[in-house]
Residue, then its C-alpha position, 0 to 999 in steps of 0.5 A: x647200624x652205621x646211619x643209626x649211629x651218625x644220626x645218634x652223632x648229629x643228635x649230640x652234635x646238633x647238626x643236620x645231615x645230608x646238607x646240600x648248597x644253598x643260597x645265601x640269605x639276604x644280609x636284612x633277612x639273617x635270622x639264626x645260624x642257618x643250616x643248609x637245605x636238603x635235596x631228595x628225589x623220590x621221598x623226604x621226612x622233615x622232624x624235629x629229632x634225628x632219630x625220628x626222622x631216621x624212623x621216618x626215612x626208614x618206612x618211605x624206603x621200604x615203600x611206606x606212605x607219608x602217613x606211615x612215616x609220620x606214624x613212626x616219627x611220631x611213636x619215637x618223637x614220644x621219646x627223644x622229644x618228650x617235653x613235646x608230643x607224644x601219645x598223651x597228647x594231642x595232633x591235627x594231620x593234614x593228607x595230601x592224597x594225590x587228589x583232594x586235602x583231607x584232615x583228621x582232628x585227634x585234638x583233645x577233649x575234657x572230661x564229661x564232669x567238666x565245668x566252665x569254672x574249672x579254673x576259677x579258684x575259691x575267690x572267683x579269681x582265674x587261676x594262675x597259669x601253672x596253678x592250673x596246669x600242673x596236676x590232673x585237673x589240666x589233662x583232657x582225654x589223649x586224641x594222639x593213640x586213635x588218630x594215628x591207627x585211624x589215619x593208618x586205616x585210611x592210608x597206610x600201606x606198612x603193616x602196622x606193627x611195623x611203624x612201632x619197631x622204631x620206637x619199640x627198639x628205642x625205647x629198649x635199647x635207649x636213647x642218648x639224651x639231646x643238648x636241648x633235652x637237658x637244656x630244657x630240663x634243666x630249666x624245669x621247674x615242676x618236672x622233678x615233683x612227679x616220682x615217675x618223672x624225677x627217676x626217669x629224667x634227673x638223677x639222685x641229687x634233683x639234678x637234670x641228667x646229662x646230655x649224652x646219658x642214655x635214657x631206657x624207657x621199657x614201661x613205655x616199649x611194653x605200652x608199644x607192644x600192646x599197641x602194636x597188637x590191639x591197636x588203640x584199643x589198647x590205650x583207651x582201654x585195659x591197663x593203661x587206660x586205668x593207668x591214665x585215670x589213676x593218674x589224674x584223678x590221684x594226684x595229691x594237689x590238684x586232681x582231676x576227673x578224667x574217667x575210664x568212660x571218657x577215654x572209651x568215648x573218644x573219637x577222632x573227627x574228620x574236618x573240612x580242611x579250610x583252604x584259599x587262595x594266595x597269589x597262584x597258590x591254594x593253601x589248606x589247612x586244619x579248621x576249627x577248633x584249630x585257628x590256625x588256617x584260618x588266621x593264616x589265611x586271613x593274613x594272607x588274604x590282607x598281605x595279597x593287596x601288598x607287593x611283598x615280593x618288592x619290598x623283601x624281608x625287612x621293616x616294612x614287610x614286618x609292618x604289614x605282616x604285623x598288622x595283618x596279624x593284628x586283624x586275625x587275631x582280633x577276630x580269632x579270639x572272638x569267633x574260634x572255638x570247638x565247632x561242636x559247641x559254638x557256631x563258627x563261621x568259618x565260611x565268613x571269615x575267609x570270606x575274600x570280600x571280608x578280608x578286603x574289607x579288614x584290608x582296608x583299614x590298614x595303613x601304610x605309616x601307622x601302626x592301627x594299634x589294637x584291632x577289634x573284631x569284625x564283622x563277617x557274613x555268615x555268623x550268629x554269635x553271642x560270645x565275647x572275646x577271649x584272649x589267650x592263655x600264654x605260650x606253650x612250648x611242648x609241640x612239635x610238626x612232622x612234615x612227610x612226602x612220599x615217593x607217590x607224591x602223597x604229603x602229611x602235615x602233623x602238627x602234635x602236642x602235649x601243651x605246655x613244655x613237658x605237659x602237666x608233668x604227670x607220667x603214667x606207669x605207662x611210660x609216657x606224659x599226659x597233656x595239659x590241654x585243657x589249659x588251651x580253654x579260656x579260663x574265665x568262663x564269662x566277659x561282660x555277662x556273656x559266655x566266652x566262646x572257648x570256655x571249658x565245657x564237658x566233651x569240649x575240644x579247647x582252641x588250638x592255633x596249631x597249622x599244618x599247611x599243605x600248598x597246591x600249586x596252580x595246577x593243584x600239584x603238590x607244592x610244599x608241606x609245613x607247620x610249626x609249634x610254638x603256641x598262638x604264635x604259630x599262626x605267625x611262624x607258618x605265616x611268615x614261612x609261607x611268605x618266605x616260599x612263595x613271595x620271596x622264593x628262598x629254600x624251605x631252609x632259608x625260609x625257616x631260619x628267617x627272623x620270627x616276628x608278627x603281631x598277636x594284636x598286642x606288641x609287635x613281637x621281633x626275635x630277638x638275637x637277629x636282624x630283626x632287631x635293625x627293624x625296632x626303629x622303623x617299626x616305632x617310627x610308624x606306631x608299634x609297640x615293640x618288643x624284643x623276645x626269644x621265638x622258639x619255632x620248630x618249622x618242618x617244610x618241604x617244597x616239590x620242585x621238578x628235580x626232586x624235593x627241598x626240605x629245611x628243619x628249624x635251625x632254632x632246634x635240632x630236627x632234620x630232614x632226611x630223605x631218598 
C-alpha cells in the first residue's frame, strides 16, 4: 500500500522514483529537463505511467517473465493512459529469450467490406485528416487482446488471471487523473462528441475533469473479468465484440463496417525480426508492415561510415542523422506496406552493399535536399510513392527485463491522441488505424503500395528495438511513440547508447531532432535550437517543432540494469 500510494504521488508530482546519480549531459546535447537514470540488479520495467510500471514491478517480483510484465502494464496503461494504447488498439512485441529474437505482429486489420477509396470523398478529393478518423470508418479490427494471451502462451510464467489483478483493482478502485491526462484532454477537440466519453473524461459543463480527479472505470473492470476467464475469447467474440460493432457501424456521421466476422478472423502473426549490425552491436527490430527497423537500420548502416562518436551531439551529428533519414524515408514511402498484399523487399533494403551505395550520395557541407528512392536488389515492385498521413500522438513503449535476462520490447497504439474517440460500453477507445493507410489509393496511375485494402494491415513506423552485444548477450531494450518520427526518436537513441555512451536517461532526454525527407525537424525549446544556423549554413530547411517522444530504454551492464523513461512525459522505471 505504501508504494502504491507514492507511485500515485509521483503520478500527480510528475516525477520518477528511485532516481540514481548520473552524469551530467553535455551543455550541446541538453534537451528537456532530465530526470536521473535508474540502476536495479536483477530486474527492471521502464512505461510510461507510475501505475503501470508498479503493475509491472509487481509481476517481476513475484518471478513473472518480462512478457508477464509487459501484459500488466499494458491492461492499466489502458486506464492511466487512455489517449494512447489500449485493448482497442494495436502493438508489435519484440522477445529476447535468452537465445534468439522472436516478434509478434498484434497490428490491426481493416474490415473485409473495405475499399481502396475508403477515404476519398464524393469529389474525388482525399479526405481530411480528422474527417477520416473520427468516427467508425477509421476503426480497424483490434490486434492488442489476441496478442498479449498469444505472447502469454509463449512465454508467460504467472498465471494469467494474475496479470489482470492490476488493472482490474484499478479500474474498481480508481485512478487519480495525471497532469498530462488533462493537459491533453483539455486540448481535445472531438472527444466530448462521444456520450461515453464525455461522461467519462469531462464534467456536466464540457469541461475537462481535473488533475487529481479520480477516475472509476467498472465497464472496463467487468470487461477485464471476462477476459481474465476466457482469455481473448472474450473480446473477439460475445458481447464486447458486439459492443465494438455497434460501435462502429452506428455512429451517426461517419460510420464504419467492421463485422462480428472480422473480429472472429483476426490472427496474430509471428514475423522474422529484421536485424544488422551497427559497430559491434546486432540491433533487431519489427519487420513489415512496421518501417520502423528498417529505416532504423538503413540510417544506421549510412551513420556507420561516420565517426559520430568524435563529433558529439550537435550540429553536425544532426546533419547526418538528418540526412540519413532523408534516404530512409525516401525509400520507406516507396517500398513498406502490409507484406501480405505487397512485395516488400525487405532483404534488399538492409542490404549492407545497398546502404553503401545510398551513403554515398550523401555530402559532408550540403544538405541533398529531398531524397528519392532507390534501387535494392532483391525487389519487384509496381507501386508509387506514398508519403505519410501526419503525426499520431496516441502510443505508447513498455520496455521490460527479467531476472533471467529475458526482454520485451512493446511499442502499442490506438493512433491518433484518443483514437477515433469512439468508447465502447465495454469501457475502453477503438483505434484509428486504418488512417495509418494511404489515403489516395493511386499515384500517377499506379497503385500505392499502403493503400486500404479488405484484411490489410496498414504501415506503421512503431520500433521496439532489442540491442545484442557482441557476444549476443542482451545489451539494451527501447522504443518509442511518437508516429513516423519514431524512426528518429529510437535512432537517435541508439546513437546516444552506443556511439556516445550516455545512460539510457540521458540518451533519452537528448534533444529530438532528424529528417523525414522534408524539413530538418529540431526540437524546439532546447540546444537543438543553437544548431539552426549551422544546419541552413549547409542547405537545410529548418524547422522548429515540439517532438513529443516517450522513449522507454534499459541498458544490461555487468553490475545491474540502467533504465530512463522520457523525461517529455511522465513514465518511469521501476525495478529490483
Amino acid at each position: 500500500m505504501l508504494r502504491n500510494l507514492l507511485v500515485a504521488g509521483l503520478l500527480l508530482a510528475g516525477f520518477p522514483t528511485l532516481a540514481q546519480e548520473a552524469r551530467p549531459l553535455p551543455e550541446a546535447a541538453t534537451g528537456v529537463t532530465a530526470k536521473q537514470a535508474v540502476t536495479t540488479k536483477r530486474e527492471m520495467v521502464a512505461a510510461a505511467n507510475p501505475l503501470a510500471a508498479e503493475a509491472g514491478r509487481a509481476v517481476l517480483s513475484e518471478g513473472g517473465s518480462a512478457v508477464d510484465a509487459a501484459i500488466a502494464v499494458q491492461l492499466v496503461l489502458n486506464l492511466t493512459e487512455p489517449q494512447s494504447s489500449g485493448i482497442g488498439g494495436g502493438a508489435f512485441l519484440v522477445v529476447w529469450d535468452g537465445q534468439t529474437v522472436k516478434t509478434l505482429d498484434g497490428r490491426e486489420t481493416a474490415p473485409k467490406a473495405a475499399k481502396p477509396d475508403r477515404f476519398v470523398g464524393p469529389d474525388g478529393k482525399t479526405l481530411k485528416f480528422y474527417d477520416a478518423v473520427v468516427g467508425g470508418r477509421s476503426v480497424g479490427v483490434p490486434g492488442t487482446p489476441m496478442l498479449l494471451e498469444e505472447a502469454h502462451k509463449r512465454w508467460g510464467k504467472l498465471p494469467w488471471k494474475r496479470l489482470t489483478e492490476p488493472a482490474i483493482r484499478i479500474a474498481e478502485e480508481g485512478f487519480p487523473i495525471s497532469p498530462r491526462l488533462n493537459g491533453l484532454l483539455a486540448q481535445e477537440k472531438y472527444l466530448a462528441g462521444d456520450p461515453i466519453a464525455k461522461a467519462y473524461f469531462f464534467e456536466a459543463d464540457g469541461s475537462p475533469k481535473a488533475t487529481g480527479t479520480v477516475l472509476k472505470n467498472p465497464a472496463f473492470a467487468k470487461t477485464l473479468r471476462a477476459l481474465a476467464d476466457k482469455g481473448a475469447d472474450a473480446f473477439y467474440g460475445g458481447a464486447v465484440a458486439e459492443d465494438i460493432v455497434t460501435t462502429v457501424t452506428q455512429h451517426p456521421t461517419n460510420p464504419g463496417d467492421i463485422t462480428l466476422q472480422d473480429l472472429a478472423a483476426y490472427r496474430v502473426e509471428e514475423r522474422e525480426p529484421v536485424c544488422g549490425t551497427y559497430r559491434s552491436y546486432r540491433i533487431c527490430g519489427m519487420g513489415p508492415p512496421s518501417s520502423g527497423a528498417i529505416a532504423v537500420q538503413q540510417m544506421l548502416g549510412v551513420l556507420e561510415e561516420q565517426n559520430l562518436a568524435q563529433m558529439g551531439p550537435g550540429a553536425e551529428a544532426a546533419h547526418w542523422i538528418s540526412e540519413a533519414g532523408r534516404l530512409a524515408f525516401a525509400d520507406r514511402a516507396l517500398y513498406l506496406g502490409d507484406p501480405a498484399f505487397v512485395n516488400v523487399p525487405v532483404k534488399g533494403l538492409i542490404d549492407p552493399g545497398y546502404i553503401k551505395t545510398r551513403a554515398a550520395l550523401l555530402n559532408p557541407t550540403r544538405s541533398i535536399g529531398e531524397a528519392k528512392a532507390g534501387d535494392p536488389p532483391f525487389q519487384k515492385t509496381e507501386f508509387r510513392f506514398a508519403p505519410s498521413n501526419g503525426i499520431e500522438f496516441g502510443t505508447s513503449h513498455i520496455s521490460v527485463v527479467d531476472r533471467e535476462g529475458h526482454a520485451a520490447s512493446m511499442t502499442t497504439t490506438i493512433e491518433d491522441g484518443f483514437g477515433s474517440r469512439l468508447m465502447t460500453k465495454s469501457g475502453f477507445l477503438l483505434n484509428n488505424e486504418l488512417t495509418d493507410f494511404s489515403f489516395a489509393p493511386e499515384e500517377e496511375g499506379k497503385p500505392v503500395a499502403n493503400r486500404v485494402e479488405g484484411g490489410k494491415r496498414p504501415r506503421s513506423s512503431m520500433a521496439p528495438t532489442i540491442v545484442l552485444d557482441g557476444n549476443n548477450k542482451l545489451y539494451a531494450v527501447l522504443g518509442s511513440p511518437g508516429g513516423s518520427q519514431i524512426i528518429n526518436y529510437v535512432g537517435k537513441t541508439l546513437v546516444g547508447l552506443l556511439d556516445w555512451k550516455l545512460d539510457p536517461q540521458q540518451a533519452a532526454d537528448l534533444p529530438n531532432f532528424g529528417s523525414r525527407n522534408g524539413p530538418t525537424e529540431l526540437e524546439a525549446h532546447t540546444n537543438a535550437e543553437t544548431w539552426q544556423a549551422a544546419l541552413e549554413a549547409k542547405g537545410h530547411e529548418v524547422k522548429l517543432m515540439d517532438m513529443n517522444s516517450g522513449i522507454q530504454a534499459i541498458v544490461v551492464t555487468p553490475d545491474g540494469l540502467i533504465g530512463g523513461a522520457d523525461a517529455r512525459r511522465e513514465g518511469v522505471a521501476l525495478g529490483e
